[in-house]
Backbone of each chain as ProteinMPNN parsed JSONL, in Angstrom:
{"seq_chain_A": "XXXXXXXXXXXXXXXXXXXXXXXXXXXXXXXXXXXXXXXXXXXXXXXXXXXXXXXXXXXXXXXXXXXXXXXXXXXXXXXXXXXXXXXXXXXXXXXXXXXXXXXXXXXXXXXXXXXXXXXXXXXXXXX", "coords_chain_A": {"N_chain_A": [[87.272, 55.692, 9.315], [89.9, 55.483, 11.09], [93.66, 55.088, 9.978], [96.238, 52.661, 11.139], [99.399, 53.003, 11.112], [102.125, 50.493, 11.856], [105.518, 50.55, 13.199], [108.224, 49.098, 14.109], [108.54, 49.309, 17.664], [106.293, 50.821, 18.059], [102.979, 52.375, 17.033], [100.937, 54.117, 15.405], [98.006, 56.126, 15.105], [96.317, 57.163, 13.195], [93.895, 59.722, 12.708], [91.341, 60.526, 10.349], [90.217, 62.774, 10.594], [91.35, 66.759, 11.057], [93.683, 67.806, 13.464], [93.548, 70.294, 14.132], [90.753, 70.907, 13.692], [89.742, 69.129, 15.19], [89.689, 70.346, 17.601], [88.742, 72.785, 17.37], [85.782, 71.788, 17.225], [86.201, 70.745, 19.708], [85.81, 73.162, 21.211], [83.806, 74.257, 20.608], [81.557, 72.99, 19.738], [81.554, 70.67, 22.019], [79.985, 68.238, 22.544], [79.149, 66.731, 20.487], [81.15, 65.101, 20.349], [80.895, 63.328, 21.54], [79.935, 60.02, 21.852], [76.892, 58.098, 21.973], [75.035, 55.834, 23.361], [71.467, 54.471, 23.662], [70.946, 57.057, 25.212], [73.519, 57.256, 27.154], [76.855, 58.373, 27.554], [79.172, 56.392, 25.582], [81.526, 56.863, 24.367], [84.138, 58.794, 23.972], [85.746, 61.469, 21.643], [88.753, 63.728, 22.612], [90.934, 66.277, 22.465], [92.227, 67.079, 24.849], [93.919, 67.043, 28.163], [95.625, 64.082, 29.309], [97.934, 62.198, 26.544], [96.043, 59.501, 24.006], [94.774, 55.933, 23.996], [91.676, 54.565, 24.916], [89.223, 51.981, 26.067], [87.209, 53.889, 26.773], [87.801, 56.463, 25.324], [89.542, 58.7, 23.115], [92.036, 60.687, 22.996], [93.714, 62.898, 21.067], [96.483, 64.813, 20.639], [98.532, 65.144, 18.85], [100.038, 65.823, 15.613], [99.507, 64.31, 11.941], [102.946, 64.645, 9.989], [103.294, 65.251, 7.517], [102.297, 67.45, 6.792], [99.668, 67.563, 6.168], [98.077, 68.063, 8.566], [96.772, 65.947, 9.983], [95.088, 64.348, 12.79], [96.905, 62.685, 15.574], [97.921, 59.706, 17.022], [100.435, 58.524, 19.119], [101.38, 55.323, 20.489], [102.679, 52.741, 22.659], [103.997, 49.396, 21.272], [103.122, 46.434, 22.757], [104.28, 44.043, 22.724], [104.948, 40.842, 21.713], [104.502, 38.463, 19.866], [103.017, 36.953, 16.913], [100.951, 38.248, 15.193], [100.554, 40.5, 15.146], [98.467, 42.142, 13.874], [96.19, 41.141, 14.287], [96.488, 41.391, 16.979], [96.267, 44.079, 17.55], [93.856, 44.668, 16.765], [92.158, 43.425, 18.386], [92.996, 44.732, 20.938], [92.414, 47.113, 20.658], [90.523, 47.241, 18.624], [87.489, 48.021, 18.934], [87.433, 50.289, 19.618], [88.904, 51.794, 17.938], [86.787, 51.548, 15.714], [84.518, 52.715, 17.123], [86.083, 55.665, 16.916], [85.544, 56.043, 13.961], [83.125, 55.623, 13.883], [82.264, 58.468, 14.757], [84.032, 60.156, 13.276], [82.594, 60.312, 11.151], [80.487, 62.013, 11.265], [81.441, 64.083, 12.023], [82.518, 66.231, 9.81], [80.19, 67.523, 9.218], [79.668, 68.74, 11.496], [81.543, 70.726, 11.6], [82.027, 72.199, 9.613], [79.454, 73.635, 10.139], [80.01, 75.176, 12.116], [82.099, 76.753, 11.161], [80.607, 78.205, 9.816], [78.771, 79.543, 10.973], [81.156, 80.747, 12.528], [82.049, 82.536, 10.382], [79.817, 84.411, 10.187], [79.789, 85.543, 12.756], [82.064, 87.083, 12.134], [81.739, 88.357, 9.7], [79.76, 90.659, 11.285], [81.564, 92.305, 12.41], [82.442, 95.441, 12.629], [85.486, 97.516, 11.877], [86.214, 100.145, 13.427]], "CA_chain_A": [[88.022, 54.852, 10.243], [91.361, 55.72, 11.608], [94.116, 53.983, 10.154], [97.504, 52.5, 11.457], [100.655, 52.55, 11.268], [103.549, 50.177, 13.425], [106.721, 51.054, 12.788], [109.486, 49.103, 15.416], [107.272, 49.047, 18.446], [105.294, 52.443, 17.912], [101.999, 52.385, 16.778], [100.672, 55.694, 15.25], [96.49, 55.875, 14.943], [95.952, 58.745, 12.126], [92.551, 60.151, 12.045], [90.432, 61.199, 8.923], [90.06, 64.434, 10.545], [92.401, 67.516, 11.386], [94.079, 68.216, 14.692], [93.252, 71.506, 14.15], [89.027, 70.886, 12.893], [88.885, 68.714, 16.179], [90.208, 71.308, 18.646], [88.224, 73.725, 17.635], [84.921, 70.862, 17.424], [85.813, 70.398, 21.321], [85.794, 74.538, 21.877], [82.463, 75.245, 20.215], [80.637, 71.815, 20.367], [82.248, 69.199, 22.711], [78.849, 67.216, 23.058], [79.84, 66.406, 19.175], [82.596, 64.171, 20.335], [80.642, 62.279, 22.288], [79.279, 58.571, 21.272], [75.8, 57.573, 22.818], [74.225, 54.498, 23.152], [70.468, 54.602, 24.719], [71.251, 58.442, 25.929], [74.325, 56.82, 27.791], [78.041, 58.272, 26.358], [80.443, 55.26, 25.621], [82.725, 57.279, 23.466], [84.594, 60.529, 23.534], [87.109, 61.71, 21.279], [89.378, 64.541, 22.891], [92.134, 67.252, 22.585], [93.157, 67.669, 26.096], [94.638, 65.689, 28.779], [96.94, 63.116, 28.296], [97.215, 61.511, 24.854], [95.948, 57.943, 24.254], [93.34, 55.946, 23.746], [91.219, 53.707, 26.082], [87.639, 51.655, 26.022], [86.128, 55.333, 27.067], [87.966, 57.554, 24.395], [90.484, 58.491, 21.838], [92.8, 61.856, 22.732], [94.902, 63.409, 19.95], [97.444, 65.837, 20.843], [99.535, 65.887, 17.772], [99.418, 65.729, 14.047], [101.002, 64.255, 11.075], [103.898, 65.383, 9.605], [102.886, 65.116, 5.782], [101.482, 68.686, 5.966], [97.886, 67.386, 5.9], [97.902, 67.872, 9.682], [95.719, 64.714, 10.215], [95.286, 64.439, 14.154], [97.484, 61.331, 15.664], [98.338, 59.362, 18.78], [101.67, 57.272, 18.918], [101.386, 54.678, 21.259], [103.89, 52.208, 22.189], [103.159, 48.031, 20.935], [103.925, 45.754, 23.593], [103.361, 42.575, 22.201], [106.415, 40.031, 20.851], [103.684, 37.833, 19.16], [103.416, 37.132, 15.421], [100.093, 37.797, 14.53], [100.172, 41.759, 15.524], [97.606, 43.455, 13.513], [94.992, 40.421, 15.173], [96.26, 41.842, 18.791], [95.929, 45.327, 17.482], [92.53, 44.539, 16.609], [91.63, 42.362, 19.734], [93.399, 45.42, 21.842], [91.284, 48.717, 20.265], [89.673, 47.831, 17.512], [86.502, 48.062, 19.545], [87.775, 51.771, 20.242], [89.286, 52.541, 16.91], [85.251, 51.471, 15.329], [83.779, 53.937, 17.597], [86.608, 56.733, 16.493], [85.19, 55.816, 12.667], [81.327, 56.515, 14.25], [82.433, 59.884, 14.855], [84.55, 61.15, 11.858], [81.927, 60.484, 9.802], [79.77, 63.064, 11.875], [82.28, 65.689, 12.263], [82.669, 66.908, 8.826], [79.65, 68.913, 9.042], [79.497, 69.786, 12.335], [83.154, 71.293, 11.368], [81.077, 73.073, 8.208], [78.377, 74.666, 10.76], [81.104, 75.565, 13.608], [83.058, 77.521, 10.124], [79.699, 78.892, 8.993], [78.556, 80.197, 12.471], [82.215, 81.855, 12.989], [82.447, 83.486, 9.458], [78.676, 84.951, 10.482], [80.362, 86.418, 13.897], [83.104, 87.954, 11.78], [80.929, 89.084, 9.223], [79.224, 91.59, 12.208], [82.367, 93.318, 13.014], [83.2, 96.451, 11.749], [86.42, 98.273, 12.579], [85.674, 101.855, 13.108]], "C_chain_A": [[89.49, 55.313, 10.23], [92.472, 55.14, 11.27], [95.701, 54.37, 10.815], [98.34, 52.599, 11.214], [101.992, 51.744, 11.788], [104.44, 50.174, 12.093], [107.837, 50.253, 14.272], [108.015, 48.988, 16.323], [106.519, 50.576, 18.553], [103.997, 51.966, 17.048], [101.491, 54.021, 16.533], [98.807, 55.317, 14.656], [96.473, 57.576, 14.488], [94.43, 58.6, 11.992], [92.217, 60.411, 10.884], [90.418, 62.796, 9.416], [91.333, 65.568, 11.044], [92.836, 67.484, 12.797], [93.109, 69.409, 15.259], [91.21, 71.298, 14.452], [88.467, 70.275, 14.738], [89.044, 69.256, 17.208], [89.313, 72.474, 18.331], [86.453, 72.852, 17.687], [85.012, 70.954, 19.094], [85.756, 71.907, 22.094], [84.317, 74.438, 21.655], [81.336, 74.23, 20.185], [80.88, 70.559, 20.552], [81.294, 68.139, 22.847], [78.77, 66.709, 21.564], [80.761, 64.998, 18.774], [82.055, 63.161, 21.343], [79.418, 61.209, 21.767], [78.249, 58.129, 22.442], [75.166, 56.399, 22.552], [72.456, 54.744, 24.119], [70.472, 56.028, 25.344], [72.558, 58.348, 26.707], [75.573, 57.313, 27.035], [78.826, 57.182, 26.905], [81.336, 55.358, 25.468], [82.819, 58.09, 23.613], [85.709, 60.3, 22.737], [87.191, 63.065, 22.169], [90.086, 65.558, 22.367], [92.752, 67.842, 23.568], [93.272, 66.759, 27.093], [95.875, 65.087, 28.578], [96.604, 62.282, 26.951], [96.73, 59.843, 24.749], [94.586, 57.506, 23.632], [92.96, 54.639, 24.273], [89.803, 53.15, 25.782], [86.715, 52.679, 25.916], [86.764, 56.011, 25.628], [89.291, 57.504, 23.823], [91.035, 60.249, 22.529], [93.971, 62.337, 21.976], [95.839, 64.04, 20.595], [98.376, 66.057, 19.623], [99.551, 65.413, 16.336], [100.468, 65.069, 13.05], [102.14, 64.936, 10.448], [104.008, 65.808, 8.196], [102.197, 66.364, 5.51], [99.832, 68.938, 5.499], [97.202, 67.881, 7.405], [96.626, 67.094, 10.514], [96.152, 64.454, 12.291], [95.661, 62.56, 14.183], [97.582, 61.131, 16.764], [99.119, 58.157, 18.009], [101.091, 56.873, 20.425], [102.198, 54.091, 21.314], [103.455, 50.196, 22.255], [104.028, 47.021, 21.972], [103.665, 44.439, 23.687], [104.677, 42.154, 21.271], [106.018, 38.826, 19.626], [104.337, 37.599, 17.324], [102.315, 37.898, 14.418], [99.75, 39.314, 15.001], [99.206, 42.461, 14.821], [96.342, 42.726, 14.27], [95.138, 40.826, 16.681], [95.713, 43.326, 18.696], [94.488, 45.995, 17.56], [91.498, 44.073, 17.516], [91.603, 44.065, 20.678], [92.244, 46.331, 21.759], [90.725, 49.028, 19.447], [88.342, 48.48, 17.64], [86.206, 49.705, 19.226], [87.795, 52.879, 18.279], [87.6, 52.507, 15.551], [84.329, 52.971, 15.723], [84.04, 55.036, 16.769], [85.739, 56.792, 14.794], [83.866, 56.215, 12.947], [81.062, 57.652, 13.804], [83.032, 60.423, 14.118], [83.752, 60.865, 11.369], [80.716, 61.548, 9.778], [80.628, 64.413, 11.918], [82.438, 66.531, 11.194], [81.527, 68.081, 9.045], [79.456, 69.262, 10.28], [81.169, 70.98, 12.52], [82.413, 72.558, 10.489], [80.551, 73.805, 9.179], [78.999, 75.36, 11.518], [81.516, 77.157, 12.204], [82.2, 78.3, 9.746], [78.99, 80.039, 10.378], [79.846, 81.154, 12.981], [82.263, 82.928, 11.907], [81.179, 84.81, 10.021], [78.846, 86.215, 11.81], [81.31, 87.491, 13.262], [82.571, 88.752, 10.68], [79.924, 90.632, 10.223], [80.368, 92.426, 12.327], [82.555, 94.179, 12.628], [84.36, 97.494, 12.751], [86.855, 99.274, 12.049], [87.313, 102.517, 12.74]], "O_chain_A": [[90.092, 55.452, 9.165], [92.771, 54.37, 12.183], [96.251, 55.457, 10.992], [98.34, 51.607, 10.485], [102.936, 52.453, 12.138], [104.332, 49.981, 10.882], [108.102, 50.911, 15.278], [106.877, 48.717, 15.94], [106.457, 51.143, 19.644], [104.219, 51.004, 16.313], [101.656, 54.929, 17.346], [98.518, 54.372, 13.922], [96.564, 58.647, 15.087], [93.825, 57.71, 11.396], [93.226, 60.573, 10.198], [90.584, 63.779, 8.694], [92.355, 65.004, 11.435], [91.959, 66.903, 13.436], [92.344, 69.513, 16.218], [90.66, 71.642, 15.498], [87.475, 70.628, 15.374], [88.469, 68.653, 18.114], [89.177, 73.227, 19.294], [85.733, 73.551, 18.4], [83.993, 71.211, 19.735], [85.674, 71.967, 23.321], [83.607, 74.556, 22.653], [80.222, 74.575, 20.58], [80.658, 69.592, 19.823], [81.728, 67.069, 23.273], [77.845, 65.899, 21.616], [80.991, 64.294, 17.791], [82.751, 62.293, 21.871], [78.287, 61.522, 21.394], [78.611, 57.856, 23.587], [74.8, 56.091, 21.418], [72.497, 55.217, 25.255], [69.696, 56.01, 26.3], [72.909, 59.475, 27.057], [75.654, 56.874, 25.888], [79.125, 56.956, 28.078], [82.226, 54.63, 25.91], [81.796, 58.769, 23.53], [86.504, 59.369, 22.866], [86.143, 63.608, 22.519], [89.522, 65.769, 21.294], [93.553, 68.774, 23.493], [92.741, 65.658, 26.946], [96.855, 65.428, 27.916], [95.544, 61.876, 26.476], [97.207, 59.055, 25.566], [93.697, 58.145, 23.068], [93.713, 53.671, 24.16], [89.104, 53.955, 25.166], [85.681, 52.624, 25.249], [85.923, 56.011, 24.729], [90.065, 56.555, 23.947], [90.115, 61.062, 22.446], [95.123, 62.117, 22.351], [95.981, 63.362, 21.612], [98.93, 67.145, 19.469], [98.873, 64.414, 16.096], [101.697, 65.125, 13.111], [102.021, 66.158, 10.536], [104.798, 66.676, 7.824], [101.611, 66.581, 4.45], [99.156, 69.791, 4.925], [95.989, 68.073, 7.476], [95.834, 67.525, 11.352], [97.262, 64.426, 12.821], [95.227, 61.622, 13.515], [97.426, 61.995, 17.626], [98.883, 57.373, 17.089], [100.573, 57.614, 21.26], [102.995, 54.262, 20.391], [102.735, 49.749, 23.148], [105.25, 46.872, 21.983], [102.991, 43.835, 24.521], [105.252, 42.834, 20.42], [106.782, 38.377, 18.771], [105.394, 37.872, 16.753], [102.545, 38.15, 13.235], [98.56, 39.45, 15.284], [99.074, 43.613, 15.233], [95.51, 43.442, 14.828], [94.233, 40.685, 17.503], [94.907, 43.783, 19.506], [94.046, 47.048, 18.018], [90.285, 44.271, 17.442], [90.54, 44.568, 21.039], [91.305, 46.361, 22.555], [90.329, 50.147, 19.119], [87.944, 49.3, 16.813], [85.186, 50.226, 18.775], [87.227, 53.837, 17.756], [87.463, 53.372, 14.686], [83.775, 53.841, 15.051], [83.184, 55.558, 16.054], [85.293, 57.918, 14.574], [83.402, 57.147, 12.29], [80.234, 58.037, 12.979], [82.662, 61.596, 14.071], [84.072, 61.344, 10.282], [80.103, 61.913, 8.775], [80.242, 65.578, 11.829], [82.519, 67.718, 11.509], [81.797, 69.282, 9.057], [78.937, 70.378, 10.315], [81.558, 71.723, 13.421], [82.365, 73.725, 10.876], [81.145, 74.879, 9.28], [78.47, 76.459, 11.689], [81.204, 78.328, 12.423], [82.664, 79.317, 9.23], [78.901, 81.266, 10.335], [79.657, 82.137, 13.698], [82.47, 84.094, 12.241], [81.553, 85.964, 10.229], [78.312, 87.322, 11.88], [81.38, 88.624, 13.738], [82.943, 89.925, 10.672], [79.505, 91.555, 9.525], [80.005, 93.602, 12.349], [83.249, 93.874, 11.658], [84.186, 98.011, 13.855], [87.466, 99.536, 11.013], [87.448, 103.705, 12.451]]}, "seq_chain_B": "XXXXXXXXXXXXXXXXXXXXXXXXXXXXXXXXXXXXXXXXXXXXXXXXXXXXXXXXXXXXXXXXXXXXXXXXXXXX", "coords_chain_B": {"N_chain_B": [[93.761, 61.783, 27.947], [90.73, 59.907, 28.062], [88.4, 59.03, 30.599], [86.118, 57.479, 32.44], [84.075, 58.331, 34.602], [81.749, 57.722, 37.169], [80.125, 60.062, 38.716], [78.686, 61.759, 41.644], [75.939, 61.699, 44.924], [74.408, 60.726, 47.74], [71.922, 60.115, 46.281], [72.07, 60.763, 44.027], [73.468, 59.75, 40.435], [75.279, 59.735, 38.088], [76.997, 58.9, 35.027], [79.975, 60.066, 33.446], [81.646, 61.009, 30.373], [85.223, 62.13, 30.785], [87.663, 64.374, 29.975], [90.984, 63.397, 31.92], [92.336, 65.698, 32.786], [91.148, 66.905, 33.913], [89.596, 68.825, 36.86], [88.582, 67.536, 39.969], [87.321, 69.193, 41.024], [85.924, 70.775, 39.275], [84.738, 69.009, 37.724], [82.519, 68.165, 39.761], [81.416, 70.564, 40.364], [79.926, 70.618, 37.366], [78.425, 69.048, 37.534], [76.831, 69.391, 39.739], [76.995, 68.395, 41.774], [76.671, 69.127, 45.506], [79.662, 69.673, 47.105], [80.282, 70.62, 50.034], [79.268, 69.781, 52.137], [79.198, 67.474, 54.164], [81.357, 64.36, 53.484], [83.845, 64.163, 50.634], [84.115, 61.167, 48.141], [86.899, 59.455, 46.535], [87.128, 56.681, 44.259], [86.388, 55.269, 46.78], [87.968, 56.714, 48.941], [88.909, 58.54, 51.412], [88.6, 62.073, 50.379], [91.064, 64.749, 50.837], [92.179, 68.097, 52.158], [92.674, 70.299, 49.397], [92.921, 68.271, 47.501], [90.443, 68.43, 46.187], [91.269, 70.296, 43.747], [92.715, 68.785, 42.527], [93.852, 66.977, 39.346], [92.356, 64.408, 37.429], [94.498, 62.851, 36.301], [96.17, 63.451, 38.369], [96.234, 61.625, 40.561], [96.046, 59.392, 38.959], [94.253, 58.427, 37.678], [93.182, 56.171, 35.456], [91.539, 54.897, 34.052], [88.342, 54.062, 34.943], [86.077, 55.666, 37.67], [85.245, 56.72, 40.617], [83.295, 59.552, 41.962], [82.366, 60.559, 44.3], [79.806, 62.169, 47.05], [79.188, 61.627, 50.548], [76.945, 62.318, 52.268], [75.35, 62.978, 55.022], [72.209, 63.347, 56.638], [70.638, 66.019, 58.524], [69.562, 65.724, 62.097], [66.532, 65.598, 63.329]], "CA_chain_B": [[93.274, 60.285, 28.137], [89.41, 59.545, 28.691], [87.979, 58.364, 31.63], [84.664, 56.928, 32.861], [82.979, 58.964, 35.986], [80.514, 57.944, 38.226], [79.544, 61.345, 39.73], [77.081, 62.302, 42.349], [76.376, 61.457, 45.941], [73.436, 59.441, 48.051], [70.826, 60.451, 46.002], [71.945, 61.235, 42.143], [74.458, 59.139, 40.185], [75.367, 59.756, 36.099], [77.993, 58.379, 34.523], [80.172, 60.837, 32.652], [83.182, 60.914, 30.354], [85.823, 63.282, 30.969], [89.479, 64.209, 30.048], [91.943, 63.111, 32.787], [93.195, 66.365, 32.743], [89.897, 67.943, 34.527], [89.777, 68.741, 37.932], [87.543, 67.005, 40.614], [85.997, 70.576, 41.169], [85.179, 71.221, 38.13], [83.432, 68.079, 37.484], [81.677, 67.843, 41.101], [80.116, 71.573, 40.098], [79.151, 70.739, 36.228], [77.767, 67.825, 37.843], [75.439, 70.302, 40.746], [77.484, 68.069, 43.328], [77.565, 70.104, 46.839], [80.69, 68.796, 47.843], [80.822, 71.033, 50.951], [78.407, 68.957, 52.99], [79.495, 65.807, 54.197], [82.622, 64.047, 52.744], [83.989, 63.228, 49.151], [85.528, 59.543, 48.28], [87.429, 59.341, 44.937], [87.522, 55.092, 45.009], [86.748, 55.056, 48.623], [89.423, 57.102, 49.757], [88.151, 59.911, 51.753], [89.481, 63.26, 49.522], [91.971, 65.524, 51.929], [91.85, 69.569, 51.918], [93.276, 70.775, 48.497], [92.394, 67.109, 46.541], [89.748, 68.592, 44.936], [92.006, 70.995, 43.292], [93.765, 67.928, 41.791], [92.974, 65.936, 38.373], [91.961, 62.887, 37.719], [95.723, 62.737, 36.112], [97.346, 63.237, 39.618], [95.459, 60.524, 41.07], [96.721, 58.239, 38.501], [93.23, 57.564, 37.682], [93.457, 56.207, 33.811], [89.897, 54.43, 32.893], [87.071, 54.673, 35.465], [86.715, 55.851, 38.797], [83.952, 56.853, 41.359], [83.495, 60.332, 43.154], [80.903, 60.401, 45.621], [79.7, 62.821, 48.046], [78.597, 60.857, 51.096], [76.011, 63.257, 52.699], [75.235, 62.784, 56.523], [70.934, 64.01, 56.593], [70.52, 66.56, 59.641], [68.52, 64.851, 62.44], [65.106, 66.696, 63.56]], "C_chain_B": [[91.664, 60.299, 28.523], [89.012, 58.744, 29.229], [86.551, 58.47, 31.859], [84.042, 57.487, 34.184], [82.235, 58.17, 36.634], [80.195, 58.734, 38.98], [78.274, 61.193, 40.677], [76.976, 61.575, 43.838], [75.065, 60.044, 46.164], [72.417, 59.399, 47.071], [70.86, 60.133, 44.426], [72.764, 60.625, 41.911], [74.25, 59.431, 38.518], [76.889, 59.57, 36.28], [78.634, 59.167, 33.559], [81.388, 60.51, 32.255], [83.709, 61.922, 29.722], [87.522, 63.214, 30.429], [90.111, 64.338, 31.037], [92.344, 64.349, 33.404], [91.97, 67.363, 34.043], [89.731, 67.615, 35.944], [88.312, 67.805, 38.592], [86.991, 67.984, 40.686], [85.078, 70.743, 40.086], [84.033, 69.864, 37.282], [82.473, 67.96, 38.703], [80.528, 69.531, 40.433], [79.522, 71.237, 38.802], [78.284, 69.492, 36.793], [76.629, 68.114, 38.739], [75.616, 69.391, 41.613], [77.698, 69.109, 44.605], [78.89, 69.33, 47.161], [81.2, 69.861, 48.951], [80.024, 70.574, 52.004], [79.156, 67.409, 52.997], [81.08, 65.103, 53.52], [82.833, 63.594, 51.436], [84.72, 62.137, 49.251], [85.979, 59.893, 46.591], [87.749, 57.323, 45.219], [87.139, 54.525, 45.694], [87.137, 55.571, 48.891], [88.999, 58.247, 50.226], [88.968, 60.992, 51.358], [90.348, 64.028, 50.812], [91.617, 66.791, 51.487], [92.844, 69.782, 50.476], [93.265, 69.463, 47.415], [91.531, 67.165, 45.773], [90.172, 69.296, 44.106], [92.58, 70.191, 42.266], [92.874, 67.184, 41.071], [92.82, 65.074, 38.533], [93.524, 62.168, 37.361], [96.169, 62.529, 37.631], [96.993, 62.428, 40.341], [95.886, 59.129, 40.352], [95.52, 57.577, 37.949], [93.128, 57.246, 35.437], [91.982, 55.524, 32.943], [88.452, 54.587, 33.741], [87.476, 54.745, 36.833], [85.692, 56.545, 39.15], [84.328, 57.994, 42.357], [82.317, 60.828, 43.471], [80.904, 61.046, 46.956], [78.99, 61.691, 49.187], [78.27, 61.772, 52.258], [75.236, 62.877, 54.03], [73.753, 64.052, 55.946], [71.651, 64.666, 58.552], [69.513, 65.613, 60.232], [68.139, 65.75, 62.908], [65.651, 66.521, 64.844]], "O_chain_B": [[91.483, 60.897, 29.583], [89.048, 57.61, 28.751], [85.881, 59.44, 31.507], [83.381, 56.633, 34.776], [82.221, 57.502, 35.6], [79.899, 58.331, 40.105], [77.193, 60.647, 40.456], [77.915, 60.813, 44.068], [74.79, 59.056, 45.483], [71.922, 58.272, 47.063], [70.038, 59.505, 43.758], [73.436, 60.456, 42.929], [73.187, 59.33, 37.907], [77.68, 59.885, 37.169], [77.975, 59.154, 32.52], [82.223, 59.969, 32.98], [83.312, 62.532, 28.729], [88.317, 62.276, 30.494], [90.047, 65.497, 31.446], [92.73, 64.251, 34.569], [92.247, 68.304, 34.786], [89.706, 66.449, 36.338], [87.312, 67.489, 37.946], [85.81, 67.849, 40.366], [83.85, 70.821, 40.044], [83.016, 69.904, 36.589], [81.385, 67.513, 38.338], [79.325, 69.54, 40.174], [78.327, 71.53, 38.851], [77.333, 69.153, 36.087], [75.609, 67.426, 38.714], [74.686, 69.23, 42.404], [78.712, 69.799, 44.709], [78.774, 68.156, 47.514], [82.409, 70.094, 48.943], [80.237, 71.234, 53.021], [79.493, 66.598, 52.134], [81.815, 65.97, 53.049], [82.116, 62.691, 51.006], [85.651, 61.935, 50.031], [85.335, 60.502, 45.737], [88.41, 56.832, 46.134], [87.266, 53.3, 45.663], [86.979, 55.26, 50.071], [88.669, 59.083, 49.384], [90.083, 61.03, 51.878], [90.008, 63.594, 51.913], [90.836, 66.868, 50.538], [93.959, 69.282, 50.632], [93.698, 69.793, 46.311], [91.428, 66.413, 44.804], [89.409, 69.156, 43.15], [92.938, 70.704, 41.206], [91.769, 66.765, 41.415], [93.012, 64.559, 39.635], [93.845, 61.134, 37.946], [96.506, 61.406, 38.005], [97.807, 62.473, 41.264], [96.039, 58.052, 40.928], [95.551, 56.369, 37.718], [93.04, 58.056, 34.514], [91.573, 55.616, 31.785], [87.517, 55.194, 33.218], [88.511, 54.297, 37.326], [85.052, 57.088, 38.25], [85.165, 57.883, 43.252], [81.472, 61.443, 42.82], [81.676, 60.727, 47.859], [78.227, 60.866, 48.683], [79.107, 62.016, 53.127], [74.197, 62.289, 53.73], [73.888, 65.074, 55.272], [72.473, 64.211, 59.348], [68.778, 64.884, 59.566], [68.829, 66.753, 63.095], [65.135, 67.077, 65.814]]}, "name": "protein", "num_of_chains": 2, "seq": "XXXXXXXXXXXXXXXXXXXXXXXXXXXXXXXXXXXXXXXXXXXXXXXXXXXXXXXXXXXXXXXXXXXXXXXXXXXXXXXXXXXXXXXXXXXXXXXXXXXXXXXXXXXXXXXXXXXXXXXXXXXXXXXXXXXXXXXXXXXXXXXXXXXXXXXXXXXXXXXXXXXXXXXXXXXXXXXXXXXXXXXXXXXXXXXXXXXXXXXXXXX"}
């Protein structure tokens, strides 16, 4: 599961997984990132577009800063309330559940993606 | 940003979701839409020449949104 941050009115939603791990997940198998119900997708996560994240999906574009490069989306909290992590939760927890579906799947299709490229680079030889 | 589809015309309809960023072409062909028969709607809105060229971004379209060939049969 994805967690939060607010800071001031910013909101930052840090993944479990890399920037990097899920950019190359949406090159080599984008049907990975997608959440099915009944054969139906409900859920995508992303890496292209605009950044955000909506009932349909979650798009990263940029990473933390801690050197772990954990994929993130700032948003901005528009809510004067008192009781903000219950709107946060009302707003996308729905969303941010799903995102938790799917990191817990990606690790190894990250592993097979890494094991399938070394296998390509293993073939090459440069004459 | 990810958005909600309804592709396809009189006949075929799937529901797909796409990044914002992706053109109407390019979803009307992964989709095996003709869209040179008959007219496209994005909404309703009958598409103009060079609109399929344009994302779902320049449209402004941010959570779901309906593009539909609407296919005039030849008469015998």
């Amino acid at each position: 599961m994805p967690r939060l941050t607010v800071a001031g009115n910013a909101i930052v939603i840090t993944s479990t997984m890399k920037l990097s791990d899920l950019q190359m997940v949406k090159k080599y198998r984008p049907e990975a990132l997608i959440l099915k119900k009944d054969d139906e997708p409900v859920f995508a996560i992303s890496t292209e577009g605009n950044a955000g994240i909506n009932e349909f999906g979650a798009t990263f574009k940029d990473e933390s800063r801690d050197g772990e490069g954990f994929a993130t989306i700032t948003m901005e909290l528009k809510y004067d309330g008192e009781d903000i992590k219950g709107y946060i939760a009302d707003k996308i927890g729905g969303s941010l559940m799903n995102i938790g579906k799917l990191e817990r799947t990606l690790p190894a299709v990250v592993e097979e993606i890494t094991a399938d490229k070394q296998a390509v680079i293993d073939q090459i030889t440069i004459a | 940003m990810t958005i909600n589809v309804t592709v396809g015309n009189n006949v075929k309809r799937e529901n797909v979701l796409v990044d914002d960023s992706t053109t109407l072409r390019s979803l009307l062909e992964e989709a095996g839409v003709d869209y040179t028969r008959g007219a496209m709607q994005l909404d309703g809105a009958t598409l103009m020449p060079g609109d399929i060229d344009k994302t779902f971004a320049d449209f402004g379209i941010t959570g779901r949104a309906y593009l539909l060939g609407v296919q005039k049969a030849d008469n015998a």
